[in-house]
N, C-alpha and C positions, 0 to 999 in steps of 0.2 A: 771382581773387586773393583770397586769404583774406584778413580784418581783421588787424590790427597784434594782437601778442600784448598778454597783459596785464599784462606784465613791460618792457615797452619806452617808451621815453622819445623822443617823434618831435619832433626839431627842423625847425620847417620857412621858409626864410626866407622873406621877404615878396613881394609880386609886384614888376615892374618897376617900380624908384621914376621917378618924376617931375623928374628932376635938375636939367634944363635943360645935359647936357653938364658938368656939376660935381659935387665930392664933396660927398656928403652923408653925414655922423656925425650929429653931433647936430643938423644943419639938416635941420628937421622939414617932408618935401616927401612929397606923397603918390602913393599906390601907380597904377599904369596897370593895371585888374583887366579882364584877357578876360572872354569873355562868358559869363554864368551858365552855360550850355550845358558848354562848356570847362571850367569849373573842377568839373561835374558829379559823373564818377568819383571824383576827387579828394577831396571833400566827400564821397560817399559811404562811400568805403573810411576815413573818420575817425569815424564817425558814431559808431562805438562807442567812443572814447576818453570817460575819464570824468571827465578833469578839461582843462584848458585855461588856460595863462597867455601874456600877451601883453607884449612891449616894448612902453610907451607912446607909441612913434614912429607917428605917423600913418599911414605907409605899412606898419606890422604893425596897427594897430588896423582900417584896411581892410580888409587879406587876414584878417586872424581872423576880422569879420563876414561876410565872404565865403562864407569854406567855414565857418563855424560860427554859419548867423544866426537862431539860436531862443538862445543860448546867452549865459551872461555872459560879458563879458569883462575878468575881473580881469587886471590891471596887476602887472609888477614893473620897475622901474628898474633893478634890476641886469643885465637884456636888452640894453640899450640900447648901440649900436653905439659901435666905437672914437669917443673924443673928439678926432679932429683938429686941433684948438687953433685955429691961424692957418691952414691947413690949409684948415679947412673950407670949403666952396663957391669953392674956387680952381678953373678949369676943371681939365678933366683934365691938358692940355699944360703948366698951369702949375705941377703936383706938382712938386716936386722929385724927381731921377731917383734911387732907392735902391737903383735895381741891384745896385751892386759890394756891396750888404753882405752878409753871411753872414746865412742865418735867427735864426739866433743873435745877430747885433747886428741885426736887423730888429726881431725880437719886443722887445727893446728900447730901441728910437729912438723917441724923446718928440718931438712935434712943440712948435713952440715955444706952452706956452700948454696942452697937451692933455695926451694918456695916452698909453703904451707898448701893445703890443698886449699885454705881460707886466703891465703897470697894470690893462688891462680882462679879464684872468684871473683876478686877484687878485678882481677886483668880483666878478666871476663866481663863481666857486670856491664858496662858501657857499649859493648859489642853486639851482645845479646840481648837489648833491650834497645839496642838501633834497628836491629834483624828481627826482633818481633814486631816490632811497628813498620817496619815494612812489608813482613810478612800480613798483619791489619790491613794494609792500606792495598794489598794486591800480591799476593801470594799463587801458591804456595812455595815458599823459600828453602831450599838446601842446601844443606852444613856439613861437609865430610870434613870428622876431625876425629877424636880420639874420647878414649871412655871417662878420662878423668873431665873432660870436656862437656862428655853431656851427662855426667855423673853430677860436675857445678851448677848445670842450667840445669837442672833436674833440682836440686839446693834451694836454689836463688827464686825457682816458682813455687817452691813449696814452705820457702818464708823460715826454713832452718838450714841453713846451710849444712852442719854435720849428717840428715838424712838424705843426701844426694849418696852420700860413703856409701848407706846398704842396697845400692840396687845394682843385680850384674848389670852387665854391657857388651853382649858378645860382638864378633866381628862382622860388618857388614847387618846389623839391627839398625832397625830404626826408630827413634822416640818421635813423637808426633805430638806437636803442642798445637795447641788451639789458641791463636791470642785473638784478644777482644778490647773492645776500649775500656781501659781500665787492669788488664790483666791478662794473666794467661793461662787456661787448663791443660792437661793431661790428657790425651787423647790412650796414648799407648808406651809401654816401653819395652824394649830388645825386643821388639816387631821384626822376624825374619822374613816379613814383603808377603807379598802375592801370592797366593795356593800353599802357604808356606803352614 
């Protein structure tokens, strides 16, 4: 498998968070990291990315050290996963069911207290189109953060924001954009790395 171009912007979400059966947004619980061996390929095939930024969330400061542990690991806030409000750390059975909404009042729906997933776009948005133009100008650039993370930049390149909501995003995948002047494509998404 060849490395990541030098024009791509690799988001990669964090390993399996430590939840306890609850959501976690901004309730900062840490990552479950397989063993060195396991995340080996993984870390290799990154090795050449030249820059690295990380959500402040515990369980992305992990998995960055993880696969990236000779390396700083500068911090952006605007990574940081959907704000659940009252939301946060409710077990899972206790979410409220939001089924019946359309993507479109999903992206949306403010929990009480928190963000819209169209609120945490908006955060997003500036961050992610600094990081792809860098990613342009001399890449390739890496992003451990969280799914509703690159579920927005998944949104935000495909020019509807509510179709970011239907793609999974398992743990430790990676999305792979291609930016270019003027834009940015799709390379791949919940890319589980190398031989994978």
């Amino acid at each position: 498998m060849t490395p990541p171009d030098r024009n791509e912007l690799l988001l990669i979400r964090h390993a399996p968070a430590d939840h306890g059966g609850r959501l976690c947004g901004r309730r900062d619980v840490p990552a479950i990291l397989p063993e060195t061996e396991a995340l080996a390929p993984l870390r290799d095939w990154l090795a050449e990315c030249r820059e690295l930024v990380t959500s402040p969330a515990l369980r992305c400061r992990q998995t960055a050290r993880a696969l990236f542990p000779d390396r700083d690991l500068p911090e952006d806030p605007a990574l940081w996963e959907q704000d659940f409000g009252a939301h946060d750390g409710l077990r899972f059975d206790e979410i409220p069911d939001l089924g019946r909404l359309s993507r479109a009042d999903l992206a949306d729906h403010r929990p009480p207290g928190g963000e819209s997933f169209a609120d945490m776009a908006a955060r997003l948005r500036p961050a992610f189109a600094m990081l792809s133009e860098r990613a342009r100008q001399g890449g390739p650039v890496a992003v451990v953060a969280h799914a509703g993370t690159v579920r927005a930049a998944l949104g935000l390149v495909l020019g509807e924001l509510p179709v970011g909501l239907g793609f999974e995003v398992a743990p430790l995948s990676v999305t792979r954009l291609r930016c270019f002047e003027g834009g940015v494509s799709v390379v791949a998404t919940n890319w589980a790395g190398p031989g994978a």
